[in-house]
C-alpha positions in Angstrom: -29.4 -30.4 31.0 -31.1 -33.2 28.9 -29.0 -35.0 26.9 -28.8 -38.2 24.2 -25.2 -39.9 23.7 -25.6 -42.2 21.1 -23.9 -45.3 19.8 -20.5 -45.2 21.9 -19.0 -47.9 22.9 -20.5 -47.4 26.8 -17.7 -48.8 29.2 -18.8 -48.8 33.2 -16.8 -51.0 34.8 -18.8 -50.5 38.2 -22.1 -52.3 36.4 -19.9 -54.7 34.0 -20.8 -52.7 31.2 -19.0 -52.9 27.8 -21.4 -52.5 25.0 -22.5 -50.2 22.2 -25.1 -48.1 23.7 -27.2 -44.8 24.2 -26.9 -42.7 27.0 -29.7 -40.6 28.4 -29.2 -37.9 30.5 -32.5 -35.8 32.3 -32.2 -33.0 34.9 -28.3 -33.5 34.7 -28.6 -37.2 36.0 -28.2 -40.7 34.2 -31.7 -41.6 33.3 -30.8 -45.2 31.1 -28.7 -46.8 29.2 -29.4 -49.1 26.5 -29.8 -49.7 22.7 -32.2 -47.3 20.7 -32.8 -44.7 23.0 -35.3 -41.4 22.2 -33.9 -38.2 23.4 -35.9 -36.5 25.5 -37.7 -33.2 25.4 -35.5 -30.8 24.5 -32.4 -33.0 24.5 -29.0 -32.0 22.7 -27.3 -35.3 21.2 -24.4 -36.3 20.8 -22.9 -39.0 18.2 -20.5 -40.8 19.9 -19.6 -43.7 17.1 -16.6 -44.6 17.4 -15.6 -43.2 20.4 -15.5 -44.6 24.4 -18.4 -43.3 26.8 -16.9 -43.5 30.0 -18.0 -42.3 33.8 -16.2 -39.0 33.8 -12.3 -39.3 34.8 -11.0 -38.3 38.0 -7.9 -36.8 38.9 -7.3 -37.1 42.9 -4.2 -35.6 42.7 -4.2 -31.9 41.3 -2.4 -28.7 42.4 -4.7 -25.8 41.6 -2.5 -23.1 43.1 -5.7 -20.9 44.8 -5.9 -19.2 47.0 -2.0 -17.5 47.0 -0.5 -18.8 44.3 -3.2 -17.7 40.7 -0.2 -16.3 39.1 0.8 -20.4 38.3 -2.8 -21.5 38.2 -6.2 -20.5 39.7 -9.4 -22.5 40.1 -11.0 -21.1 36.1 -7.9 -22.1 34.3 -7.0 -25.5 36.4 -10.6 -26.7 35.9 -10.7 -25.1 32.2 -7.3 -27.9 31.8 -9.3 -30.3 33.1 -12.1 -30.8 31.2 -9.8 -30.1 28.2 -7.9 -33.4 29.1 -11.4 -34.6 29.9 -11.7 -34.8 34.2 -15.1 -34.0 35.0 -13.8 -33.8 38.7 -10.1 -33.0 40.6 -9.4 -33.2 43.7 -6.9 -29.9 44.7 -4.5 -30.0 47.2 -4.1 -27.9 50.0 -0.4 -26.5 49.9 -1.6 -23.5 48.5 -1.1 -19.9 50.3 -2.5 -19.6 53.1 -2.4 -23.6 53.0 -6.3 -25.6 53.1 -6.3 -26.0 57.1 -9.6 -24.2 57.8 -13.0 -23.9 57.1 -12.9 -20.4 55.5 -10.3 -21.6 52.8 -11.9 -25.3 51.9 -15.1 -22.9 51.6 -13.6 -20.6 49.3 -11.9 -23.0 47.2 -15.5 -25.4 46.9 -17.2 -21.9 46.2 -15.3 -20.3 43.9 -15.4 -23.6 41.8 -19.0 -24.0 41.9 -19.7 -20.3 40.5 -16.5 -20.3 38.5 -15.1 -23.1 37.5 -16.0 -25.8 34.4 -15.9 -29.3 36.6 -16.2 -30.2 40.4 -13.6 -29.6 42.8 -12.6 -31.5 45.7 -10.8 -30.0 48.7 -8.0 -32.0 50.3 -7.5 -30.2 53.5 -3.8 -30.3 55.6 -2.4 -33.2 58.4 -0.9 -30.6 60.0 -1.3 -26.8 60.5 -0.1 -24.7 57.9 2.0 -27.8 56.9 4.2 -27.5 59.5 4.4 -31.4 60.6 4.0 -30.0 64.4 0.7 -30.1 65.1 -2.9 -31.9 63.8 -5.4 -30.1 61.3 -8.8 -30.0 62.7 -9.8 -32.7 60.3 -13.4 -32.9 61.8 -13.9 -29.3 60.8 -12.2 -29.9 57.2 -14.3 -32.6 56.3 -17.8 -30.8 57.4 -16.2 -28.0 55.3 -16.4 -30.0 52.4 -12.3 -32.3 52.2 -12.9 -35.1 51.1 -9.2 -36.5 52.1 -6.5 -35.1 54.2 -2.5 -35.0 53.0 0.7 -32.6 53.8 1.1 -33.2 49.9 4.7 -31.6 48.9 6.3 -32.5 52.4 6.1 -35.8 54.2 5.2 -35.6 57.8 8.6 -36.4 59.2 7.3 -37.4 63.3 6.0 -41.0 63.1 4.4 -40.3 66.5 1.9 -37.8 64.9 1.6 -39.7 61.4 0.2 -42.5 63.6 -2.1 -40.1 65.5 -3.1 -38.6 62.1 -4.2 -41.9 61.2 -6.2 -42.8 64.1 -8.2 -39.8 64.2 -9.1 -39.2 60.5 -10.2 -42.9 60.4 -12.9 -41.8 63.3 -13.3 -39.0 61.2 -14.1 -40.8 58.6 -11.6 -39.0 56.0 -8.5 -40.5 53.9 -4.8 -39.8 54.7 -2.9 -39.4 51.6 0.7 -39.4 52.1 3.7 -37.8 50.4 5.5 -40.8 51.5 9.2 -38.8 51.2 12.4 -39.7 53.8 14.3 -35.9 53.9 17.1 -36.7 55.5 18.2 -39.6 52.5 16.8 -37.1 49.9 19.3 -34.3 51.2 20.5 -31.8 48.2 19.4 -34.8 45.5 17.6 -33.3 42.6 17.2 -36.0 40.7 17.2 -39.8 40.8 20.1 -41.6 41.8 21.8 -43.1 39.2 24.0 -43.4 35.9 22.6 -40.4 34.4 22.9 -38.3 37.8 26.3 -39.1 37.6 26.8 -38.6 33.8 25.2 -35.1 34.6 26.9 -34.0 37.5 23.7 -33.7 39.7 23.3 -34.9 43.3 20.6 -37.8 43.2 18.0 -38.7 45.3 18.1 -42.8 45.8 14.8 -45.1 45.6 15.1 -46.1 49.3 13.9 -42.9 50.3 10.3 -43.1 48.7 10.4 -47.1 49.8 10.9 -46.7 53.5 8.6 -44.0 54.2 6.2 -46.0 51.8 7.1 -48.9 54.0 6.4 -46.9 57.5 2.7 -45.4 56.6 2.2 -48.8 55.9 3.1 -50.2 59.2 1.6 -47.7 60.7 -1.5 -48.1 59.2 -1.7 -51.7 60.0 -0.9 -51.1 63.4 -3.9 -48.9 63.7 -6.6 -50.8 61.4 -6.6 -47.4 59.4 -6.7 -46.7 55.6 -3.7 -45.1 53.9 -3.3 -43.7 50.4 0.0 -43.8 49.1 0.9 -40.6 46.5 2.7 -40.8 43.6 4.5 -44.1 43.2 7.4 -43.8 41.6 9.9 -46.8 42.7 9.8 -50.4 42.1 10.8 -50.8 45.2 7.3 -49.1 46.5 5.2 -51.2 44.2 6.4 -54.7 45.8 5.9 -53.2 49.4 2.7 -52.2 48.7 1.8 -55.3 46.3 2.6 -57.5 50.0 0.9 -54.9 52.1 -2.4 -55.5 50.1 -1.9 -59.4 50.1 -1.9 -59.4 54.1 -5.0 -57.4 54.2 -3.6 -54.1 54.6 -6.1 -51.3 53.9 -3.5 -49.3 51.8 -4.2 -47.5 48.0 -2.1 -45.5 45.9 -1.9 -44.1 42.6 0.8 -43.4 40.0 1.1 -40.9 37.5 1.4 -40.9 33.8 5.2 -39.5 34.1 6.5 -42.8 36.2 5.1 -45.3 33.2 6.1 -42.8 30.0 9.7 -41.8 30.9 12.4 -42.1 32.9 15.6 -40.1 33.8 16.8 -39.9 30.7 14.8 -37.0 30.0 16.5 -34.8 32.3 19.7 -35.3 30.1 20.5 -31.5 28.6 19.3 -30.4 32.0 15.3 -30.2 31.1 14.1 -28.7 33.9 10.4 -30.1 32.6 11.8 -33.1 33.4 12.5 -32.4 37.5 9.8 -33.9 39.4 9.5 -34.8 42.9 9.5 -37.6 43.0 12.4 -37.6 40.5 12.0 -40.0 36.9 13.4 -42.7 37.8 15.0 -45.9 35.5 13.3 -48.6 32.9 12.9 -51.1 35.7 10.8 -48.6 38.4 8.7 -48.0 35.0 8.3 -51.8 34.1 7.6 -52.3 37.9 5.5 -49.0 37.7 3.3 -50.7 34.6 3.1 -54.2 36.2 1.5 -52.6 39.6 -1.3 -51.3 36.9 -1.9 -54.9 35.6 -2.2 -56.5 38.4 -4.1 -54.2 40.9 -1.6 -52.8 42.8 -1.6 -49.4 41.7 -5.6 -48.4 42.4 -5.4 -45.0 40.6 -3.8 -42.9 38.0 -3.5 -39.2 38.9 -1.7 -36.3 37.2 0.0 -34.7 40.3 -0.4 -31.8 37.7 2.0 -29.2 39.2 2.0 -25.6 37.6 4.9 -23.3 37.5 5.8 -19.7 35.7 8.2 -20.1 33.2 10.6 -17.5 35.7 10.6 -20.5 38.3 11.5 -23.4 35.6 13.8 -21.1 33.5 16.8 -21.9 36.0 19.7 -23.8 36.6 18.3 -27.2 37.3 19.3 -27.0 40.7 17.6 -24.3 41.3 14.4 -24.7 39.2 11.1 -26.1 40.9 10.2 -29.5 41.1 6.5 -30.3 38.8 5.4 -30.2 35.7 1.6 -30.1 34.6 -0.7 -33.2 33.4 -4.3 -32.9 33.4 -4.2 -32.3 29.4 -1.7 -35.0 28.8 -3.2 -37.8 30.8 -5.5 -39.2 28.8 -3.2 -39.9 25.7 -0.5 -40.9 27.8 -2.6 -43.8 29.9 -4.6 -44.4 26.4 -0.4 -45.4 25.5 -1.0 -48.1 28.1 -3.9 -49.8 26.8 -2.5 -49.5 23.0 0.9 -51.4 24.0 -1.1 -54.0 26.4 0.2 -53.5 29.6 -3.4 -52.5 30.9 -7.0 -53.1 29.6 -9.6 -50.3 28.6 -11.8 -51.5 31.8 -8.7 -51.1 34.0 -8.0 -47.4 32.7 -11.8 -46.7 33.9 -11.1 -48.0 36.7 -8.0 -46.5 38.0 -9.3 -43.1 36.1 -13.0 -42.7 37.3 -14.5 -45.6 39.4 -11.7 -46.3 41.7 -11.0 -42.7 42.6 -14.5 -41.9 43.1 -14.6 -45.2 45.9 -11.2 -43.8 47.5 -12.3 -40.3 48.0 -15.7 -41.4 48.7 -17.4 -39.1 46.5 -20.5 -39.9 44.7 -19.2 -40.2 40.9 -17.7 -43.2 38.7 -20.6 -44.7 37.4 -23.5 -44.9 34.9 -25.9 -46.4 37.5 -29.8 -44.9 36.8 -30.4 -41.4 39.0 -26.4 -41.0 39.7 -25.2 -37.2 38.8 -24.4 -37.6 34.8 -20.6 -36.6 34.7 -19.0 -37.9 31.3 -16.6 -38.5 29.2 -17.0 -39.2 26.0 -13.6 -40.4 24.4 -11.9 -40.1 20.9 -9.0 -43.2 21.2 -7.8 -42.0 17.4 -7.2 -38.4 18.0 -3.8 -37.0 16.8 -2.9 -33.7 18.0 -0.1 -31.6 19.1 1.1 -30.5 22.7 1.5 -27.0 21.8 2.2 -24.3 24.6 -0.2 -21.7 23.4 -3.2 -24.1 22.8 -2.8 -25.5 26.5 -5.5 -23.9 29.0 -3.7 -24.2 32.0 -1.9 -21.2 33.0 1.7 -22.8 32.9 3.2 -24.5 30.3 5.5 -26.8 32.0 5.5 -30.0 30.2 8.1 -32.1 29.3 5.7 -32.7 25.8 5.9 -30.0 24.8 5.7 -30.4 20.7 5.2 -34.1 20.9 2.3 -36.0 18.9 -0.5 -37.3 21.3 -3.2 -39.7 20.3 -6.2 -39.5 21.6 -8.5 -37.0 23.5 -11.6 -36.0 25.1 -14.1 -35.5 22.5 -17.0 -34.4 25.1 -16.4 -33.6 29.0 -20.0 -33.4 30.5 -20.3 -32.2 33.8 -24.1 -32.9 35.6 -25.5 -32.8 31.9 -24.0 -29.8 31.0 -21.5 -30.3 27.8 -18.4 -28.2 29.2 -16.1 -29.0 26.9 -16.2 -30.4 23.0 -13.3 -31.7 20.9 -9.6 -30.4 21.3 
């Protein structure tokens, strides 16, 4: 696991890096960086001209559908995706069957990964048991298992009496609350977002309010308890600006987007494309200029797929009826690349809110370049044109609303603790 990466443009926002350097990796750790580096003994190298050397990308939002669910996705072909879209680490979460509330299923899943799978895997155990919103997880035991956050991810937990007793204990505990910050009961039968083109369509829609008030109440509930809070999936303008003020007043509140909720908005549902259902829904060109403007200025920490597989029998439906997700961890790079192409973010920001922001969230040791830290890298082709194509996509389920649409750019090398896992799409 020794390994030269020469003369890419080296970008490590956590050491103010952003220079045209070498990269030597020894024993599967960062030895040095810096200009006319020797390989050493044994060392495979790669020529990284023209291309971005980044810490490797994160994604802290990933459903890997094991244990209960393989025939969508298991642990080899989610982390396979992965480093194809070039995520040297994802963190999975736990509504799986039975759901991540013990010991004994965190182990498997952290187990499993570690003999079988192509990048590192983070557990995100359950709030509640079974994801029932009744009662508390033993979050003590899920984080000496191995979680590194907790989250009832796919339901919000609807009693604001044990939200707030979720938060006080994990922050003894030491472990994040990530939210799926939903309000049912102004959801109801919506399926989409509420709007002209629901109504165009004929589908029941699912207004903005009810991502911004339960966004509104983990934060006020958070601040009420001096706990942390990490906010899912942002998808409203209206969430943005709550968080935005949250954060001004000292708030210790993060959240991520996803590519999805800065590339389109509900006018990809129109001819009922079910790869365009989400929860939460696409929403309108405001929510996605408000969506882009959190990026820019800070307000929107991380960017995270949410990447959500389905078998074709469960997307092949009426839309009513078809299941809400579509997958992401092979798209996101292109897509957020999009971002720093048009502007609206820098290249140091996409690091950021790809690899070194995720990494400080979770609290896991990764997002960085610093001398003796575990070598986990991404080495980046900007220029890349390729093809979403169904059958050349590793993940199990081909639910994508890109499906045949040009993408430019790409992992070009995924390294995992030294080890090259993945080269060139």
């Amino acid at each position: 696991m020794n390994l030269l990466i020469k003369g890419g443009r080296v970008i490590d926002p956590s050491q103010g890096i952003d220079d045209t350097l070498d990269v030597v990796v020894e024993n599967g750790r960062v030895k040095e960086i810096g200009k006319g580096l020797a390989a050493p003994a044994g060392a495979e190298t790669i020529d990284a001209s023209g291309r971005y050397v980044v810490p490797g990308l994160i994604d802290m939002h990933v459903h890997l559908r094991d244990p209960g669910l393989e025939y969508k996705e298991d642990i080899v072909s989610g982390t396979r995706a992965a480093v194809a879209g070039g995520f040297t680490s994802v963190a999975c979460m736990p509504n799986t069957k039975p759901a991540i509330d013990n010991k004994a299923v965190a182990s498997y899943i952290i187990n499993k990964a570690k003999t079988e799978g192509f990048c590192n895997v983070f557990p995100v155990g359950t709030i509640t048991q079974a994801m029932h919103g009744d009662r508390l997880a033993e979050m003590g035991e899920l984080k000496e298992a191995g979680c590194v956050a907790v989250s009832d991810d796919g339901k919000p937990v609807k009693n604001s009496e044990l939200m707030r007793r979720a938060l006080e204990y994990a922050n003894g505990m030491g472990i994040l609350v990530i939210s799926h910050a939903e309000e049912l009961e102004l959801v109801g039968e919506g399926v989409m977002n509420e709007g002209f083109t629901a109504t165009e369509l004929g589908l029941k829609g699912i207004p903005r309010v009810a991502e911004d008030i339960a966004t509104a109440r983990e934060i006020m509930l958070a601040e009420y308890v001096g706990a942390p809070v990490h906010i899912a999936h942002v998808s409203t303008a209206g969430s943005v600006r709550i968080i935005r003020e949250a954060k001004a007043r000292g708030v210790k509140v993060t959240c991520e987007t996803a590519p999805h909720y800065f590339t389109l908005t509900d006018d990809a549902v129109r001819g009922y494309n079910t790869n365009a259902k989400m929860n939460p829904p696409l929403r309108e060109a405001a929510d996605v200029a408000a969506i882009k403007q959190g990026l820019k200025d800070g307000t929107i920490d991380c960017i995270a797929t949410d990447h959500a597989p389905h078998h074709l029998d469960e997307k092949d439906l009426e839309f009513n009826e078809a299941m809400n997700g579509i997958i992401g961890l092979e798209t996101s790079l292109p897509l957020s690349l999009g971002l720093v192409r048009e502007g609206a973010i820098s290249l140091q920001q996409l690091v950021e809110k790809m690899s070194c922001n995720p990494s400080k969230i979770l609290g896991v040791d990764r997002g960085t370049f610093k001398a003796g830290s575990v070598a986990d890298i991404t080495v980046i082709d900007p220029d890349k044109a390729w093809t979403v194509e169904a059958d050349q996509l590793a993940s199990k389920s081909k639910n994508s609303p890109w499906l045949g649409e040009r993408m430019t750019g790409a992992a070009a090398a995924t390294v995992v603790a030294g080890k090259v896992v993945f080269s060139g799409r």
